[in-house]
C-alpha positions as CSV (number, residue, x, y, z in Angstrom):
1,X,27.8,-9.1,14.8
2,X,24.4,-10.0,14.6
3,X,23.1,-13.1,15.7
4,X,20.8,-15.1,13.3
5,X,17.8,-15.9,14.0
6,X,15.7,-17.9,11.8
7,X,12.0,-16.7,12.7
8,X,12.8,-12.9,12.1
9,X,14.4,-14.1,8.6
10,X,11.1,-15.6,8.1
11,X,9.0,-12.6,9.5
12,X,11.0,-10.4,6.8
13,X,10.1,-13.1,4.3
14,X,6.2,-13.2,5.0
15,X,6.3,-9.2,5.0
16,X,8.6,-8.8,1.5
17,X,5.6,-11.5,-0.2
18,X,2.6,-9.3,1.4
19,X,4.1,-6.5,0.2
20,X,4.9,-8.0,-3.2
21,X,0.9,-9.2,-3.3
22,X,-0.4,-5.4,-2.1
23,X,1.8,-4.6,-4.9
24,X,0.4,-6.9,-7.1
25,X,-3.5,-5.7,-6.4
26,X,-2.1,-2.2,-6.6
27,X,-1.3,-2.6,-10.1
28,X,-4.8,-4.6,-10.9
29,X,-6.4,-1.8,-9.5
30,X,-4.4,1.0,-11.2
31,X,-5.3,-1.5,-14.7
32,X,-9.3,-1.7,-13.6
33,X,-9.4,1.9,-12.4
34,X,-8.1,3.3,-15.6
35,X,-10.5,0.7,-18.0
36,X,-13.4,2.2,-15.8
37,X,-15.3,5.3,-17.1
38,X,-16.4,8.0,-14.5
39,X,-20.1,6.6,-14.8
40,X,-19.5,2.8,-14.4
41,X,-17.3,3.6,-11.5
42,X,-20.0,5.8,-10.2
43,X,-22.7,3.0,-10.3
44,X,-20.6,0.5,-8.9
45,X,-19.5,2.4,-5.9
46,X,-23.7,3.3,-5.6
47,X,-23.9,-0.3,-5.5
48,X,-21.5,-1.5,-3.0
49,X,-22.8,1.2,-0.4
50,X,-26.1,0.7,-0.8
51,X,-27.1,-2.0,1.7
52,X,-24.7,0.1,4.3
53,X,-26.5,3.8,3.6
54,X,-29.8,1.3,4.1
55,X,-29.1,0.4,7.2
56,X,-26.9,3.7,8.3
57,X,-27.7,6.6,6.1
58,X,-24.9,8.6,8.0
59,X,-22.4,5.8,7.8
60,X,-19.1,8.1,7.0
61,X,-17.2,5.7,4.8
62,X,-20.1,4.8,2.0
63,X,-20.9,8.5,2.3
64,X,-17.5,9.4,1.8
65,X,-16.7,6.6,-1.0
66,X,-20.3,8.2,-3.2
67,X,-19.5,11.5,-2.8
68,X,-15.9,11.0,-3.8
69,X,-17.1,8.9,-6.9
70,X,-19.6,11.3,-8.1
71,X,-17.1,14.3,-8.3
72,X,-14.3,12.2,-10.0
73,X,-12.8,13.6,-12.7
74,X,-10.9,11.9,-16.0
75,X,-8.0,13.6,-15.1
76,X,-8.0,12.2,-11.3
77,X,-9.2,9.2,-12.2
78,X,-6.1,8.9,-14.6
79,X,-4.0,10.2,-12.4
80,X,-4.6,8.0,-9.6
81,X,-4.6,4.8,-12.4
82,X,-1.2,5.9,-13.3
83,X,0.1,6.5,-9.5
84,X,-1.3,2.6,-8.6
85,X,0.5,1.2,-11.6
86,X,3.8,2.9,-10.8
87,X,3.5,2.5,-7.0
88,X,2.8,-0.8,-7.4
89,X,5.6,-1.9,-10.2
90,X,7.5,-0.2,-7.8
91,X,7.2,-2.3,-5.1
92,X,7.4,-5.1,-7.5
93,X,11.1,-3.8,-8.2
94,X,11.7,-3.8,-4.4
95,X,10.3,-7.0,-3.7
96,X,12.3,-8.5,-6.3
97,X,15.4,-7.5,-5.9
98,X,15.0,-8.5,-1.8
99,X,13.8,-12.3,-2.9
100,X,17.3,-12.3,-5.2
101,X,19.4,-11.1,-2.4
102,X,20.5,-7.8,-4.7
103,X,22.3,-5.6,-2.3
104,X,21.1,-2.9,-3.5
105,X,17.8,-3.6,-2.7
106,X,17.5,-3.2,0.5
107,X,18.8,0.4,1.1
108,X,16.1,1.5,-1.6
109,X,13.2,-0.7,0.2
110,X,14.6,1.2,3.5
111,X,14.3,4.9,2.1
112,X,11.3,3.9,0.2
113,X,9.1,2.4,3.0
114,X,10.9,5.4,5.7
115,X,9.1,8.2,2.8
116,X,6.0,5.9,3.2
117,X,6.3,5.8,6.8
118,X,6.8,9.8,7.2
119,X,4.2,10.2,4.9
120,X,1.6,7.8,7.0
121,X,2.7,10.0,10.4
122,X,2.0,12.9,8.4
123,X,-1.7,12.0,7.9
124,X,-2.3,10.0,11.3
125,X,-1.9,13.9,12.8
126,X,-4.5,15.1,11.0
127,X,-6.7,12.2,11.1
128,X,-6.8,9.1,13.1
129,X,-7.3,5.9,11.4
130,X,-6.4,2.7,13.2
131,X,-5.6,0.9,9.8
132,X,-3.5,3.5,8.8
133,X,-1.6,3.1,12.5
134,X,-1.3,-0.6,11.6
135,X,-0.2,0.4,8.5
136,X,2.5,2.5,9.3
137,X,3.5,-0.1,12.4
138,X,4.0,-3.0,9.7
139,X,5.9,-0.7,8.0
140,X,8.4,0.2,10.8
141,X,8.6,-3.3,11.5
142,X,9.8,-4.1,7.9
143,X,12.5,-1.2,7.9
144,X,14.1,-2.4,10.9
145,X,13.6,-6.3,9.7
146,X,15.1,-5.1,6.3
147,X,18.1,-3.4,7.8
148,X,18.5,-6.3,9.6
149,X,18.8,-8.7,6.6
150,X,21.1,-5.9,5.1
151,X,23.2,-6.1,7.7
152,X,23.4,-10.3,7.9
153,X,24.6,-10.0,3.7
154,X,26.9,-8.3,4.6
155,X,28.7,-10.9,7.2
């Protein structure tokens, strides 16, 4: 039997709402990215790494974000608008269905943040990135904080 306990229920409900509000942006940037032309979204990103190629013209994450911008296609760009919407209606789903209690929420929040989490490992052995590592850290904590609440409905 598992004991209650009522901060990790409301660990589990602080994660469930951040991931509900990364969904939430996901979805406004999915919207934004696909009413964006190629050019605009060129400009803007020339923009926002201006000051920061000013003051480092090597600095590898402006570099990274204009050369990325400049080579966008329509096709990527639609692409990657329709992948945020879906990912983040997704989520929205997920997030849902844990704030109503539906059982069947939380094995599909489990295998879907587990894919997430393989995926994240995946790309942490090519290349390090410590937000990625917190990333896919949050995420562990929420599988085993999910199955946890899973397992309390149940009593």
């Amino acid at each position: 039997m598992i004991e209650k306990s009522p901060l990790l229920h409301r660990v589990f409900a602080l994660g469930i709402w951040l991931k509900g509000l990364d969904g939430v942006l996901e979805m406004i940037g999915g919207v934004l990215l696909l009413m964006t032309s190629p050019s605009t979204l060129n400009r803007l990103v020339v923009a926002l790494t201006q000051h920061e190629l000013g003051e480092d013209p090597h600095d590898w994450l402006a570099t990274t974000l204009r050369q990325t911008a400049a080579q966008l296609s329509l096709s990527t760009q639609l692409f990657g608008s329709i992948y945020l919407i879906f990912h983040g209606l997704l989520k929205l789903l997920i997030v849902a269905g844990l704030w109503r209690g539906y059982r069947w929420a939380y094995p599909l929040a489990i295998i879907a943040l587990s894919l997430l989490i393989a995926y994240q490992t995946f790309r942490l052995s090519y290349h390090f990135s410590a937000w990625l590592l917190a990333l896919t850290l949050f995420d562990s904590v929420m599988v085993g904080l999910t199955w946890r609440e899973y397992r309390q409905s149940r009593i």
